[in-house]
N, C-alpha and C positions, 0 to 999 in steps of 0.2 A: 690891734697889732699883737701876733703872736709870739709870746717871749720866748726866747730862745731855748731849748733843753739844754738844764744844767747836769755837765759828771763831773764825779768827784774821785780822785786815785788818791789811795794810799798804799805806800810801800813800805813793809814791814821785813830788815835780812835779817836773817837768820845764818849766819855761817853763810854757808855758798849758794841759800835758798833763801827764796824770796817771797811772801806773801801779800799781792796786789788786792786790796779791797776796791771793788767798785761803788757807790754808791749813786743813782741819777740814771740819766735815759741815754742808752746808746743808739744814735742813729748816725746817719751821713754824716751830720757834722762833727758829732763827736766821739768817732773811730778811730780816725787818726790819733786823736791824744791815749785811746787803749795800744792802738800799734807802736805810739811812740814809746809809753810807759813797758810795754813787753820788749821792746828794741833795748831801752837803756839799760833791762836787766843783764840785757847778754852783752852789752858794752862792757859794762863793771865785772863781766865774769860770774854773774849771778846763771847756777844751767840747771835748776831745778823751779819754778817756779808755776806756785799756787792762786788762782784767780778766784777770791772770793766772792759770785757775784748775786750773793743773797739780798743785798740793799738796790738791785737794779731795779727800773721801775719800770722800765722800757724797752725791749730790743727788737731787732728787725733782723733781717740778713745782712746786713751791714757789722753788727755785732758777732756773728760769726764767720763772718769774710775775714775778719780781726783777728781772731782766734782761731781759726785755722793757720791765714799765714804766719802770726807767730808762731805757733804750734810747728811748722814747718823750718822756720830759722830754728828754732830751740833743736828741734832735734837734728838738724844740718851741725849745730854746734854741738852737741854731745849731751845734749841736755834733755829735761824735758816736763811737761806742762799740762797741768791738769786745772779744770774745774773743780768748782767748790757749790756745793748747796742751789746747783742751778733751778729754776723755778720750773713748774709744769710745763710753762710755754717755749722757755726754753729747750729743757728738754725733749718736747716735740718737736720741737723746732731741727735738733741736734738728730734723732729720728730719724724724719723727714730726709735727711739730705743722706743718709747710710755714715755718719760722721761722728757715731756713739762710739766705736769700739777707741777712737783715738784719744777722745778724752775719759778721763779719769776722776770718779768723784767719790774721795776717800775722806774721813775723818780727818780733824784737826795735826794739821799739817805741822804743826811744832812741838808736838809730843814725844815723837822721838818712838812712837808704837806702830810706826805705818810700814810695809812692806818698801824695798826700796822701788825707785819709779822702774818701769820696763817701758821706756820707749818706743814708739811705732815706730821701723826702717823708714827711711825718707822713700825708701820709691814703691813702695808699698801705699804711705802715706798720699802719695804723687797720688794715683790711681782715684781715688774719691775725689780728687776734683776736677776729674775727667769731666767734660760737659756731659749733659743726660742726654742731647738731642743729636740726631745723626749730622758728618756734616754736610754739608750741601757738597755739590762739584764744582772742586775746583778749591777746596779745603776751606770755605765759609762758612763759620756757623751765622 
């Protein structure tokens, strides 16, 4: 019996910003709790937040299906969200889909030395999760 992948969130605020550590495997099951932990910042008014996810062990397209659509509420809200220290695979991964330019991976987020964030426009943003394949007729993909 395969035991289940454990994540772990820590949330670190900072004034109006917020630094999310990941530690553990994101997949199917446990994306939701990265969408929820990215949702609650913007609940609390939290509109800058940082995803540290140096300690992930794990991730899939599931892990940036996450991160994208938070990425997309953050900046609907006036905010906005960047990666931290993502790993090789990761970042192929982010590559891969044309989804580099929306994240941002800067130095230590509470130093107080960082440029302010520059948000992607939301329909701008839109546009990269266009599907890649044509659609069928009759509007199917």
């Amino acid at each position: 019996m395969r035991v289940p992948p454990v994540l772990n969130v820590h949330r670190h605020d900072t004034g109006n910003r917020a630094l999310i550590t990941l530690t553990g495997e994101i997949d199917l099951n446990s994306a939701p709790l990265v969408h929820a932990s990215l949702e609650r910042c913007l609940h609390d008014g939290i509109r800058a937040i940082d995803v540290d996810v140096t300690a992930v062990t794990f991730r899939d397209h599931n892990s940036l299906n996450a991160f994208l659509y938070a990425l997309l509420h953050t900046v609907a809200a006036g905010g906005s969200l960047q990666l931290r220290d993502p790993s090789p695979a990761l970042e192929r991964l982010v590559t891969l889909t044309g989804s580099g330019s929306l994240f941002l991976t800067l130095p230590d987020a509470h130093a107080g030395n960082r440029p302010p964030p520059q948000p992607f426009p939301l329909p701008q943003a839109a546009h990269w999760l266009a599907p890649a394949l044509p659609a069928l007729p009759g509007g199917v993909l």
